[in-house]
N, C-alpha and C positions, 0 to 999 in steps of 0.2 A: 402463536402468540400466547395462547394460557401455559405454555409451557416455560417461559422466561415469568410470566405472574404466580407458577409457584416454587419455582423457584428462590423468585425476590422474597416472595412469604417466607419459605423454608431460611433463608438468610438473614431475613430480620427476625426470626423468632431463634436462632442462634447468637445473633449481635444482642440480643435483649439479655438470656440467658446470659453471655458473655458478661454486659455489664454488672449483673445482677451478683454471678460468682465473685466480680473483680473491683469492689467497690468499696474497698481499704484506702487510705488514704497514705500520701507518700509525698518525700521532698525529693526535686529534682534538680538538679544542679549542670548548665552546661553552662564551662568557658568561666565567664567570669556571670552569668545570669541564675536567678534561681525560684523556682518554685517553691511555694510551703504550703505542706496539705492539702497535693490535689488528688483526686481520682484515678487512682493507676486505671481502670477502663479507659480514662479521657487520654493518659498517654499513651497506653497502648495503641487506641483509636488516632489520634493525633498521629503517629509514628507512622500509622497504617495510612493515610490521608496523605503525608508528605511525601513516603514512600512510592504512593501510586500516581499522586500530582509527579515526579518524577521521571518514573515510566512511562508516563504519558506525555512527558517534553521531549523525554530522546525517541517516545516512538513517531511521535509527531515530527523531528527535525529529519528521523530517518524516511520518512513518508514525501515531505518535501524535499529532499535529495533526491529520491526513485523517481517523483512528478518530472523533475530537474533533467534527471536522465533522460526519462521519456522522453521530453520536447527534445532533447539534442539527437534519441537514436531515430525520432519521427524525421525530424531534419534531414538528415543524413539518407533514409531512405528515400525521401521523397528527392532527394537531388540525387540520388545512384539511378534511381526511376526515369529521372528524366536525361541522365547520363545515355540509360539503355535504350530509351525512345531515340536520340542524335543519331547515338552507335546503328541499330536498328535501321534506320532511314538511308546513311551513309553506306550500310551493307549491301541494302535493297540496288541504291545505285549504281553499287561493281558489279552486283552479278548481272550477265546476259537474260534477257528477256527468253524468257522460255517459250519454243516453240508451240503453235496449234497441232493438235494430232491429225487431222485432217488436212493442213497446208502441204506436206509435202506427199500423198495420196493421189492417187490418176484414180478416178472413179472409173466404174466400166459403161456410165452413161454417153461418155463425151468421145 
């Protein structure tokens, strides 16, 4: 755990840095919308924010596709399972009962 807390430290004393360097003012314009005199750090950071809100929807749609899967190869196995237990049972009662090793033996008592 203290190793993810200095990390997060080492990346926010970067992000600070960051805004610190980048804190020029600028006009943005997408489409027909536009910004006047914001913070190029805040669109940087903004782009970086949308960006990762992104990746974390397709990894997340990819994550419930995998869950998706699973239940359907869980499925599948546990009916091939109980295919093999049938099969298994059906086998048991073709083949002949296996002899005692002793049943067909003459002792030298008798």
């Amino acid at each position: 755990m203290p190793v993810f807390l200095v990390l997060g430290l080492i990346f926010s004393i970067a992000v600070a840095v960051f805004a610190v360097q980048n804190a020029t003012r600028v006009d943005i314009t997408v489409l027909l919308w536009q910004l006047k005199s914001i913070s190029l750090v805040l669109v940087i950071l903004g782009s970086a924010l949308i960006g990762a809100l992104a990746a974390g929807l397709f990894g997340a749609v990819k994550q419930l596709r995998l869950a998706k899967n699973m239940r359907s190869y869980k499925s599948q196995i546990e009916a091939q399972n109980v295919e093999i237990e049938y099969l298994q049972r059906k086998l048991a009662k073709l083949q002949p009962p296996e002899k005692n090793e002793n049943e067909g033996k003459v002792t030298s008592d008798q």
